[in-house]
C-alpha positions in Angstrom: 0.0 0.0 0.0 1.5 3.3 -1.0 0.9 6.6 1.3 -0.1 9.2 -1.3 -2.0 6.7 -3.3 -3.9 6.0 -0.2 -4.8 9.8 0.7 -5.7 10.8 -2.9 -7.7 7.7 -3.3 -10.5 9.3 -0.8 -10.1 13.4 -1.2 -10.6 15.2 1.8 -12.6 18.3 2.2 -10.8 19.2 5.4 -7.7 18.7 7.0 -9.3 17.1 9.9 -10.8 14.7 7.8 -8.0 14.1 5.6 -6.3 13.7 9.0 -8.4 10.7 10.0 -8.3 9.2 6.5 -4.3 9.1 7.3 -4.8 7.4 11.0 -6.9 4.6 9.3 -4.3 4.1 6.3 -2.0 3.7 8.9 -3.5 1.6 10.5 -4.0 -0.5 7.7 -0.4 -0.4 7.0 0.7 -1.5 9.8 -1.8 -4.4 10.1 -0.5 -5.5 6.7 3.0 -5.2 7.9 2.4 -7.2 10.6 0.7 -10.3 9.1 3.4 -10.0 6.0 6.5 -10.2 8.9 4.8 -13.2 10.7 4.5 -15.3 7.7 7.7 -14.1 5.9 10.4 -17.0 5.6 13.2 -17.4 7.6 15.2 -18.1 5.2 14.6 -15.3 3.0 13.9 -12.4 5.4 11.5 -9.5 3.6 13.5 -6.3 2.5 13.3 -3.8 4.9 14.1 -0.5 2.8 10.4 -0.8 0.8 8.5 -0.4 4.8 11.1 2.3 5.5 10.2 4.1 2.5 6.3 3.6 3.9 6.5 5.3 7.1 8.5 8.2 5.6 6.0 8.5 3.1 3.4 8.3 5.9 5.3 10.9 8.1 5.6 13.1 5.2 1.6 13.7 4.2 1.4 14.1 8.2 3.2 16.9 7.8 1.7 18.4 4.5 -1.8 17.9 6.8 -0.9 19.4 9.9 0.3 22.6 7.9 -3.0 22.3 6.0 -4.6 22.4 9.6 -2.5 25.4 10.8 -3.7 26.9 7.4 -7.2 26.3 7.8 -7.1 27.7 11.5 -4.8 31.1 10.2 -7.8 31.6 7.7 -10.8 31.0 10.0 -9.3 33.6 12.6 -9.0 36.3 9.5 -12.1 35.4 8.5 -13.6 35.8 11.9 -11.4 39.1 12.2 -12.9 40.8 9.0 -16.0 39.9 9.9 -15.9 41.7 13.3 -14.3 44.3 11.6 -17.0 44.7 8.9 -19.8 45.1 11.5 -18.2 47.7 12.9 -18.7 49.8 10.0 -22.6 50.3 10.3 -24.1 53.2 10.6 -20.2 55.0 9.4 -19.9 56.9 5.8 -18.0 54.5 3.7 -16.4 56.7 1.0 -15.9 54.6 -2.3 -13.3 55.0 -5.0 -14.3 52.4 -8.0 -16.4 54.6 -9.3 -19.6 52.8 -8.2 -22.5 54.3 -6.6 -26.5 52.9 -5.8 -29.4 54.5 -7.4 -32.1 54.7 -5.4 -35.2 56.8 -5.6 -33.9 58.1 -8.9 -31.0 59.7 -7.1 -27.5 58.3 -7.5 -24.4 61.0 -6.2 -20.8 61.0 -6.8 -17.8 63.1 -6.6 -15.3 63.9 -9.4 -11.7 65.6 -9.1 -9.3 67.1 -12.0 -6.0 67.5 -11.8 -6.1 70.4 -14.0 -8.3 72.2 -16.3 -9.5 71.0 -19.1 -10.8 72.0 -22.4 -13.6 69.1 -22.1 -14.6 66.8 -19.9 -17.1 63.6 -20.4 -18.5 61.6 -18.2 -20.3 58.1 -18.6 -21.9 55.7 -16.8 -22.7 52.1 -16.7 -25.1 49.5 -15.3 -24.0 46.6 -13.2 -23.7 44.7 -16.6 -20.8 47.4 -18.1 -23.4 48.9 -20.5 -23.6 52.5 -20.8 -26.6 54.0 -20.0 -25.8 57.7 -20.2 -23.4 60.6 -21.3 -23.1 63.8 -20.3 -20.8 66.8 -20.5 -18.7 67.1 -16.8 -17.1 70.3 -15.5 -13.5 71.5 -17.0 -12.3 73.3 -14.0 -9.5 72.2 -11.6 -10.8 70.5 -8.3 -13.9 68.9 -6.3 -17.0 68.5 -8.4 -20.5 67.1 -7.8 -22.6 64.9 -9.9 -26.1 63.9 -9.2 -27.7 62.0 -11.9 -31.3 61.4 -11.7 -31.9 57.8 -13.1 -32.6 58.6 -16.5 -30.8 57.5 -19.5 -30.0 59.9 -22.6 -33.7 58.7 -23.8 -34.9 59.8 -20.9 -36.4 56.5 -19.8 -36.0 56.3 -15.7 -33.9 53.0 -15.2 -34.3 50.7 -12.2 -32.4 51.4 -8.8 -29.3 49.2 -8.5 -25.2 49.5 -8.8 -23.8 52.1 -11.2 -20.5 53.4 -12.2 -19.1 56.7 -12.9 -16.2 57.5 -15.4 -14.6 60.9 -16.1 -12.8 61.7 -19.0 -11.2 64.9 -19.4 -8.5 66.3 -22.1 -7.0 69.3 -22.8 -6.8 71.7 -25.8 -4.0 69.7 -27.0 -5.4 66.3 -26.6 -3.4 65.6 -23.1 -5.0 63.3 -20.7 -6.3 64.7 -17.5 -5.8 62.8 -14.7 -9.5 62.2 -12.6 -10.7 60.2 -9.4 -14.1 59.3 -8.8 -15.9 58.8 -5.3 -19.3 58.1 -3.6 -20.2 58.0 -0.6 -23.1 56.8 1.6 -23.7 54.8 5.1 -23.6 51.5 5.4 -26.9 49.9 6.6 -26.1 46.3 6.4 -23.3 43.5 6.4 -23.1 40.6 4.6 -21.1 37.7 5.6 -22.5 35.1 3.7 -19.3 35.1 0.9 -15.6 34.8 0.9 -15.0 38.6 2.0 -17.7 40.6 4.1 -20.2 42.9 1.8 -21.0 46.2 3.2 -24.7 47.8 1.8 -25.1 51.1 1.3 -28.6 51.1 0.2 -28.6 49.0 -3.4 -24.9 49.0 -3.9 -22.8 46.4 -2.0 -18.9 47.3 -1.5 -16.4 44.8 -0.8 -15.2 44.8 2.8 -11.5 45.9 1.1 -13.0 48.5 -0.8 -13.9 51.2 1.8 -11.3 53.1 1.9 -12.9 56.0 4.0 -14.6 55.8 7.4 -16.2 58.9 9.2 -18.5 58.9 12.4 -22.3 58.9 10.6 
């Protein structure tokens, strides 16, 4: 019986499971040794070296399992960490810097920066799917701006609440890029642990634990 065939022949989910797989291999192993020494012939004694090979084998996917273990226990303690963290953001303005923002109510507000002036200045947004739902010309002077869209595509047909996201374009007279940032903002009314990294809501929009980059007192 071979170590590593024996673990991959039943996959563990867990390391504690993979763990008790090993103990029963073992187990196994050893029974099998056992019986084989007992009736071996005197005369022509077994050779050694293939057993010896076993139980390092054997010592060796230990090993790999009890790291696998340690790993499991590092990631539950993170995992338990961000969520504490996460919960601690409720009822705090989360600023976000993706670009995305919730519409809700037909209101959906973002912030826009230029480095510089420009000589125009678009800006775009898109629905949770990447298409674009509206255009608009944005302000060309230096600094902090304000956008507040009201829901409403360039058709003027009033689109559903949900995630959307702000780009700015902005050039000067002689074609050279302008360098913009885009924020929202907006407090966070709910937590969602349920996935592999904690979900705060702010209203329809849900930002990624790693995402909220700003905290202030709500």
């Amino acid at each position: 019986m071979d170590a590593t065939s024996a673990i991959s022949a039943t996959p563990p989910t867990t390391a504690a499971q993979s763990k008790t797989t090993l103990a029963g291999n073992f187990d196994t192993f050893l029974t099998l040794l056992t019986t084989q020494l007992k009736n071996q012939d005197p005369l022509s004694p077994m050779d050694s070296s293939q057993f010896t090979q076993q139980l390092v084998q054997f010592s060796q996917v230990e090993q790999s399992i009890n790291a696998n273990q340690n790993l499991e226990s590092l990631i539950s303690l993170t995992k338990a960490r961000a969520g504490s963290d996460a919960v601690g953001f409720l009822g705090k303005t989360v600023t976000v810097t993706d670009g995305s923002a919730g519409l809700k109510n037909s209101q959906a507000l973002w912030g826009y920066s230029l480095a510089s002036d420009s000589a125009a200045t678009r800006l775009t947004i898109t629905d949770s799917k990447g298409h674009t739902v509206y255009t608009g010309a944005g302000n060309t002077a230096s600094g902090l701006h304000a956008f507040s869209w009201d829901g409403k595509d360039n058709a003027g047909n009033v689109l559903p609440d949900g995630t959307y996201t702000l780009s700015v374009a902005a050039q000067t007279t002689d074609g050279t890029a302008v360098n913009t940032q885009v924020a929202s903002q907006g407090v966070v009314d709910e937590v969602d642990l349920s996935g592999t990294e904690p979900m705060l809501r702010i209203g329809t929009l849900s930002v990624p634990l790693s995402k909220a980059t700003l905290i202030s007192a709500h």
